[in-house]
C-alpha positions in Angstrom: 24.7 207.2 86.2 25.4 208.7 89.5 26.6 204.6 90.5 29.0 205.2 87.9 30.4 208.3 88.5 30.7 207.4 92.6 32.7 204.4 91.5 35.1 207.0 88.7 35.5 208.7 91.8 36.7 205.8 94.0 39.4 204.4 91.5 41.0 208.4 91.7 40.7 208.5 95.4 43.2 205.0 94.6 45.9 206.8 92.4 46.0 210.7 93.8 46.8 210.5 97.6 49.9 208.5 96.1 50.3 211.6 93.7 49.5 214.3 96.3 51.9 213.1 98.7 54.9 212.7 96.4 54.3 216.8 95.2 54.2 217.5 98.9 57.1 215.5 100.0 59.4 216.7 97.3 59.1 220.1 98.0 60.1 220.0 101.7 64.1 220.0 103.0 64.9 217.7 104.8 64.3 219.0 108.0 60.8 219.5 107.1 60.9 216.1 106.2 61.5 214.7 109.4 58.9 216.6 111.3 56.5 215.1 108.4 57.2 211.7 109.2 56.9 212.2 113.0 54.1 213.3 112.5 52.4 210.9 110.1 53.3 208.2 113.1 51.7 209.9 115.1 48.4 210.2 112.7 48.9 206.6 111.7 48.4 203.5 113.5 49.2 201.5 110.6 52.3 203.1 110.4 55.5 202.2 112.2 59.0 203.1 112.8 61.8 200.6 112.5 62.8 197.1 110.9 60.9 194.5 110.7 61.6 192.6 114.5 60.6 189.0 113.1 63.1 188.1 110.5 62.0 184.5 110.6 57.9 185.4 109.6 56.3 182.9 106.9 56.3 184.7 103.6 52.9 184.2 103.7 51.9 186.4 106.6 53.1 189.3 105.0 50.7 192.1 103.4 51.0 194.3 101.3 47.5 196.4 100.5 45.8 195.0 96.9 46.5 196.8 93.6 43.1 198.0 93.1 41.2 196.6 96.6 37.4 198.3 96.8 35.8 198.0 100.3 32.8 199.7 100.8 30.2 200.2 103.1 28.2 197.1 100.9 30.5 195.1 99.8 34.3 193.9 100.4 36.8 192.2 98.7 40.4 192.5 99.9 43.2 192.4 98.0 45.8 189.7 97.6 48.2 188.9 100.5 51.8 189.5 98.7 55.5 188.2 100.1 57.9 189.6 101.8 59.4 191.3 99.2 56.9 193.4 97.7 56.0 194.5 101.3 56.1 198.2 100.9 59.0 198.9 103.6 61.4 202.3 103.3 65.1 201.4 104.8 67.1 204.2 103.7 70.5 204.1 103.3 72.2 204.7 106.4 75.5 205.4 104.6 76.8 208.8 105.5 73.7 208.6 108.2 75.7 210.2 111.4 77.1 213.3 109.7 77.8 215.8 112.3 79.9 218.4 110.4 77.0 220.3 108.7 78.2 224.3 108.2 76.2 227.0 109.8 75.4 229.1 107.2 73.2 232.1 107.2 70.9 233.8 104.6 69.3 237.0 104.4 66.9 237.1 101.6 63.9 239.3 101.2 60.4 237.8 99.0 61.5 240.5 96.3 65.0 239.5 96.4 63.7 235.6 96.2 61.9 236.3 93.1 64.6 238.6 91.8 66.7 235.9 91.7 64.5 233.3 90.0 64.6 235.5 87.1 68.0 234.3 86.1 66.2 231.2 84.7 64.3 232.8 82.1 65.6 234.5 78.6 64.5 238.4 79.3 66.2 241.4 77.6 66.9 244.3 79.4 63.3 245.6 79.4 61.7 243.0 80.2 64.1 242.4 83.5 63.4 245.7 84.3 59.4 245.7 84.1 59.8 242.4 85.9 62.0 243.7 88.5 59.1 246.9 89.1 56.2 244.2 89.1 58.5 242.4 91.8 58.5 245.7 93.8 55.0 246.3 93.2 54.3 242.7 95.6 52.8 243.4 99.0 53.8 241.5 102.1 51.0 239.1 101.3 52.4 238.3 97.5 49.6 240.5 95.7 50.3 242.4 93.1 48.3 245.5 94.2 48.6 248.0 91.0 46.8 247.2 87.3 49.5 246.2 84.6 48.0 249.2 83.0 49.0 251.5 86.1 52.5 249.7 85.7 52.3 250.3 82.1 52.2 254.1 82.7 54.6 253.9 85.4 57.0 252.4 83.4 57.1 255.3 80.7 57.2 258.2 83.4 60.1 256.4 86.0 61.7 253.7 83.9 61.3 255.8 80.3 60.3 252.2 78.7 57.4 252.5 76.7 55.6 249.3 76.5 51.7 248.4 76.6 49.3 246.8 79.3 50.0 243.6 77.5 53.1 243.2 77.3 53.3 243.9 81.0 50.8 241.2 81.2 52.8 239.0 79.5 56.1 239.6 82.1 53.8 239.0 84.6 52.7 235.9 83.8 56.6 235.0 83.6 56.9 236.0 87.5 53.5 234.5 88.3 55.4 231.1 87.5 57.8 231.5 90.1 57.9 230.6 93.8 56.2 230.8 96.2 53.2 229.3 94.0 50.0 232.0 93.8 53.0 234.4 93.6 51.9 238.0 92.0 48.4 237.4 91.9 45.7 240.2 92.0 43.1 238.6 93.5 42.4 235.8 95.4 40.7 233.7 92.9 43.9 234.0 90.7 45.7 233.4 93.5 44.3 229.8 94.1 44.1 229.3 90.2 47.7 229.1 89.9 48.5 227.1 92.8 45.9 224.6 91.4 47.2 224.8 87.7 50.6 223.7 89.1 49.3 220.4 90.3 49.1 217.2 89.0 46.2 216.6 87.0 43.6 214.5 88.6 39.5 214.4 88.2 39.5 216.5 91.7 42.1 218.9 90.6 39.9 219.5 87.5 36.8 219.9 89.5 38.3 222.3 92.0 39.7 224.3 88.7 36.2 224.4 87.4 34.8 226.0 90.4 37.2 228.4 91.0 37.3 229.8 87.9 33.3 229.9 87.0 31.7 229.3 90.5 34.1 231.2 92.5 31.4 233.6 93.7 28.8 231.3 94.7 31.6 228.8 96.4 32.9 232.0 98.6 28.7 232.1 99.5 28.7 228.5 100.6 26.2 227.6 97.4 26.8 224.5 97.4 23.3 223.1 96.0 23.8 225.7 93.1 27.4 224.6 91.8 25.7 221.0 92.0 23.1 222.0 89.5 24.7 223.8 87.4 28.1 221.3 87.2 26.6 217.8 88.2 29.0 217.5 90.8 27.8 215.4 93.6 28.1 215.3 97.5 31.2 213.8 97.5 33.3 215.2 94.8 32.0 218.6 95.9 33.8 217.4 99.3 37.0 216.5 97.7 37.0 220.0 96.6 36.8 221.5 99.6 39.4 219.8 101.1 41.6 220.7 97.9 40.7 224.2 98.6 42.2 224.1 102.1 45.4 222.8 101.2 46.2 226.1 99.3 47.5 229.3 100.8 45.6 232.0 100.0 48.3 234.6 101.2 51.8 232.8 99.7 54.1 235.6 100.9 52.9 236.0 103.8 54.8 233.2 106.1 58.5 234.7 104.2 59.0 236.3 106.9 59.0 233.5 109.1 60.4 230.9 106.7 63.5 233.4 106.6 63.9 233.6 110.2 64.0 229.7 110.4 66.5 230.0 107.5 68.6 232.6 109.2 69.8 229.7 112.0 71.7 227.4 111.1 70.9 225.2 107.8 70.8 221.9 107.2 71.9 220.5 103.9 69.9 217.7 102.1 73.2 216.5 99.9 76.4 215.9 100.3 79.2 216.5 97.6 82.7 215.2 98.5 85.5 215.6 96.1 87.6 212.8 96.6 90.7 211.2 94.5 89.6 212.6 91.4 86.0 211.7 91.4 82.9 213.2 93.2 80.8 211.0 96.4 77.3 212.4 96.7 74.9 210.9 99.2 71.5 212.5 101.2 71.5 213.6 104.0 68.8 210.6 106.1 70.7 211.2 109.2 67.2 212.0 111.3 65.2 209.7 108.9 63.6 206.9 110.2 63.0 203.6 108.6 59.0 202.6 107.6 57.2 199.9 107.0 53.9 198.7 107.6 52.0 197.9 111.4 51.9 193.5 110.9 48.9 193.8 113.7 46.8 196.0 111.3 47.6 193.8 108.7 47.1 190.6 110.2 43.9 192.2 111.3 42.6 192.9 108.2 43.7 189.6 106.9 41.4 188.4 109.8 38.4 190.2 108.4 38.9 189.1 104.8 39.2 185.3 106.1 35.4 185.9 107.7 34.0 188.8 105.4 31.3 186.4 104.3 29.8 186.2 108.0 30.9 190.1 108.6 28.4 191.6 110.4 27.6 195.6 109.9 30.5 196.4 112.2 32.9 194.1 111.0 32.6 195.7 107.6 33.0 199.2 109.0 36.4 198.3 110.8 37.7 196.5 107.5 37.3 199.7 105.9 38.6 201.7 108.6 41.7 199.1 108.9 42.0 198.9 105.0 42.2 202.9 104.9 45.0 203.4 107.1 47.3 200.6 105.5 46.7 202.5 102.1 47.5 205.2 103.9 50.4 204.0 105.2 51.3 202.4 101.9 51.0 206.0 99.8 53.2 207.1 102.2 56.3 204.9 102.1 56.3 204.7 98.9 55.8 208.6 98.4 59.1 208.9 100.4 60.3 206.3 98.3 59.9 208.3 95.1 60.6 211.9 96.6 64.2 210.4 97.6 65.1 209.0 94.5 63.7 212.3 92.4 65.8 214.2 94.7 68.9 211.7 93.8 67.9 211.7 90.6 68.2 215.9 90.0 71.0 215.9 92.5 73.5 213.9 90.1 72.0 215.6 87.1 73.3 219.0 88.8 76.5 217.5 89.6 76.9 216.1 86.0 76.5 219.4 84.6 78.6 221.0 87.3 81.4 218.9 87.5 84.1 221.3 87.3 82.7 223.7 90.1 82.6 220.7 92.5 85.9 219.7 91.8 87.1 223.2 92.3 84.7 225.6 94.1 85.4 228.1 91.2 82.8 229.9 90.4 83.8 231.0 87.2 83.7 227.2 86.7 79.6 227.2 86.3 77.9 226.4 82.9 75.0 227.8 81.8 72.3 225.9 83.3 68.2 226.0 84.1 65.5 224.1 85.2 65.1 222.9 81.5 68.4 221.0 81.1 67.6 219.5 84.0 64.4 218.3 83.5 65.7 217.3 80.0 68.1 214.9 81.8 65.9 213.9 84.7 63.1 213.2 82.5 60.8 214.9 85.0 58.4 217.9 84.4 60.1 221.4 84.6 57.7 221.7 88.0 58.7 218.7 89.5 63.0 220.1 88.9 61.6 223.3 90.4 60.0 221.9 93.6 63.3 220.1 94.1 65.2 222.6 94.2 63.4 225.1 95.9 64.5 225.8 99.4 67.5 223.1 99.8 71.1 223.1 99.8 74.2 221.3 99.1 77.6 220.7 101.2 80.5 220.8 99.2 84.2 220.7 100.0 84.1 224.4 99.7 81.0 225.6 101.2 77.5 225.2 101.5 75.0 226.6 98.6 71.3 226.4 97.7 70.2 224.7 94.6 68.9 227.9 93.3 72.7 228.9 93.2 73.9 226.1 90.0 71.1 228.0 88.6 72.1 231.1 85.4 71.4 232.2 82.4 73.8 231.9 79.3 75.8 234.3 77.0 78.3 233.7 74.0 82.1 234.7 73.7 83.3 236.2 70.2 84.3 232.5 69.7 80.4 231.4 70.2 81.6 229.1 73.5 78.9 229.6 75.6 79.5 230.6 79.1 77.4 231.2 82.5 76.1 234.7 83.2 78.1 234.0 86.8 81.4 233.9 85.0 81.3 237.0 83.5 80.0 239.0 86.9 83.2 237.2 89.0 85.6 238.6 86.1 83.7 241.8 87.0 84.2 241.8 90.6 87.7 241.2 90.3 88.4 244.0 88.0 86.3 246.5 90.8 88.0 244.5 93.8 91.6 245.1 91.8 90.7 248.8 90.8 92.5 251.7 91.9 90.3 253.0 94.4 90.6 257.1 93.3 90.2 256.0 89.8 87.8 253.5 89.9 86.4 251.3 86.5 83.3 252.9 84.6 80.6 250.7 83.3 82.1 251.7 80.2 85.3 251.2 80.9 84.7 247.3 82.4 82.7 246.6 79.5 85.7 247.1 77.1 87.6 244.8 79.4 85.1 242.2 79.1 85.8 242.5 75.3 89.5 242.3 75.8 88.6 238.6 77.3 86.5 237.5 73.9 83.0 238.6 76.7 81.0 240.8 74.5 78.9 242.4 77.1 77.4 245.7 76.7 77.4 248.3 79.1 73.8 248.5 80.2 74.4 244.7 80.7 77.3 245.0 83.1 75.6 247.7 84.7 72.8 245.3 85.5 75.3 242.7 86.8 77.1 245.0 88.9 73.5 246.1 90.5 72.5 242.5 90.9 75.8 242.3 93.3 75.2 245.3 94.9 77.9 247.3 94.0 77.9 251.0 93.2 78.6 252.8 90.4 82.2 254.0 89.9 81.6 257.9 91.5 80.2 256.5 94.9 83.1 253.6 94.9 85.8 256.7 94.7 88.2 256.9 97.8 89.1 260.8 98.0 
């Protein structure tokens, strides 16, 4: 049994570095990106920079790792010896490679004004923005939430006069819990790893680690090892695998904001380009400072060496087969992770543009549609998670400016005609009317909500209210010029 459940093991080990690495590629910009790469080269023998220098090589010299090879310390049989063209090399496209015109732009953005903003995506009423906005508040500098929903629930009735129950709070907060940074508004630090984990792609290990954390979380934090053993029937070396999922999570996820926005307040580098030209729209990624990849030919030709003598392999020979075999997987996973994170982020790039159209051909901003993760995904045909880690934290350059990803993003609302329209479009109509306004008679809530009308927007006032806070403009008494 426990030959069985080593070899279960093995064949996961196969599929989820591939899987891990895609999740962790696709989240970073593109300047992350690059120091990734450099840094994987340095890390990996087996993995080189530049294009292949032999164009002339026999077809039959070229490797490419075997589907499903299993070497172990007993036994090894090597996979098959592919051609040229299913060598796993990454040449990306070099068109548009040399941009030097990126825009500085700047960004001041708090944690709490991060999340604020996230809210957009979600359906939430009035009340429910507002307990979610005094949950937001209620995160400390490490991304805790460090007061009980039922101590919010009560607060809530005394400051905000809502009168709503401990679970309905819960509910809202398990709305925010789903934003980023993941572990975001968790009270503990077992819930904290729980929802980083439960965000992952599903895999035996993933599953294992879950397990733990959530039943065992006590006796893992004491090092009990043996005990989890007995009472889960993990062995040695799944309980390894969870340990080494463990340390790939942050158990404090607000707590580098701080530094992430002061690395965001130099200048930013866009992943994507977005040209309006002639009528139609160009985009292409921004690979200036990626390299191409492809596989080390001496590691390969080394472990074809091996596998030509594995049946007179002596004890050591075997060892350094498996150490040789290991990093070309290695390197494998990774070009072909980079393969896949590029053409997701292609992928979700043209899907925001498709839906966009009409603000990238104008820069309007009244020119937005309605749009979240969800169309997106719907369109992509990726996971809701997967739409979410792409746009998280990048930007595109436009004709007009530069914007994150996170801007395309709003909710929607209906004219009187039922044309639905983007929640952006009906706060730049307000910000014109205030902009236009005569300064010792400035525009009540009130007041801007019957404009709205007069356009076919039928907004009420509490609503425009809580657009005009959103752009941080002050009611109509403290915008009066005397």
């Amino acid at each position: 049994m426990a030959l069985k459940q080593q070899l279960q093991l093995r064949q996961q080990q196969k599929l989820s570095p591939l899987q891990i690495q895609v999740i962790k590629l696709t989240e970073l910009p593109c300047i992350e990106l690059e120091d990734r790469i450099k840094q994987e080269l340095e890390d990996n023998p087996a993995l080189e920079e530049g294009l292949d220098p032999d164009e002339n090589v026999n077809q039959e010299d070229e490797f490419v790792s075997g589907e499903e090879s299993d070497i172990s310390q007993e036994d090894i049989t090597l996979g098959d010896y592919l051609n040229d063209e299913e060598t796993p090399d990454y040449i990306h496209n070099k068109q548009n490679a040399q941009r030097q015109d990126e825009i500085p732009f700047s960004v001041a953005e708090s944690l709490h004004e991060h999340l604020i903003a996230q809210l957009s995506e979600f359906d939430l009423n009035d009340d429910e923005r507002k307990i979610a906005e005094y949950i937001i508040g209620n995160i400390d500098e490490s991304g805790y939430l460090d007061r009980s929903v039922m101590a919010i629930s009560d607060d809530l009735i005394f400051q905000q006069n809502i009168d709503v129950p401990a679970s309905e709070v819960e509910e809202v907060l398990k709305t925010i819990q789903t934003l980023d940074p993941a572990g975001i508004g968790a009270r503990n630090l077992q819930e904290c790893l729980l929802l980083q984990l439960e965000r992952r792609e599903k895999s035996d290990i993933v599953q294992a680690t879950i397990t733990i954390i959530r039943k065992y979380f006590d006796e893992f934090t004491k090092r009990q090892y043996d005990k989890i053993a007995r009472h889960t029937g993990y062995d040695e070396s799944i309980l390894k695998n969870v340990i080494q999922e463990i340390t790939t999570l942050n158990p404090k996820p607000g707590s580098n904001w701080d530094d992430a926005l002061a690395q965001t307040l130099n200048t930013i580098v866009p992943d994507f380009y977005v040209e309006a030209y002639n009528g139609e729209l160009i985009l292409s990624m921004n690979n200036r400072n990626i390299p191409d990849l492809r596989v080390n030919r001496e590691y390969a030709d080394l472990l074809k060496g091996y596998s030509d003598n594995k049946e007179s392999m002596s004890s050591d020979s075997k060892n350094a087969a498996l150490f040789v075999k290991q990093k070309l997987d290695s390197a494998r996973w990774f070009i072909d992770a980079i393969k896949q994170r590029q053409d997701t982020l292609q992928r979700t790039m043209q899907a925001i543009i498709d839906m966009q159209y009409d603000f990238f051909m104008t820069g309007d901003e009244t020119q937005l549609k309605p749009m979240i993760l969800k169309d997106i995904a719907e369109r992509t045909g990726y996971d809701i998670s997967t739409i979410s880690r792409v746009t998280n934290s990048k930007y595109v350059q436009t004709n007009f400016d530069i914007y994150p990803l996170k801007y395309f993003f709003s909710e929607s609302m209906q004219t009187d005609s039922g044309d639905e329209i983007s929640s952006r479009e009906v706060k730049a109509i307000l910000r014109d009317c205030i902009n236009h306004e005569d300064k010792k008679k400035p525009i009540t809530d009130d007041r801007l909500s019957e404009i709205l009308k007069e356009k076919g927007y039928v907004i009420a006032r509490r609503t425009v209210a809580k657009y005009r806070e959103q752009m941080n403009i002050p009611v109509a008494r403290l915008r009066k010029e005397i």
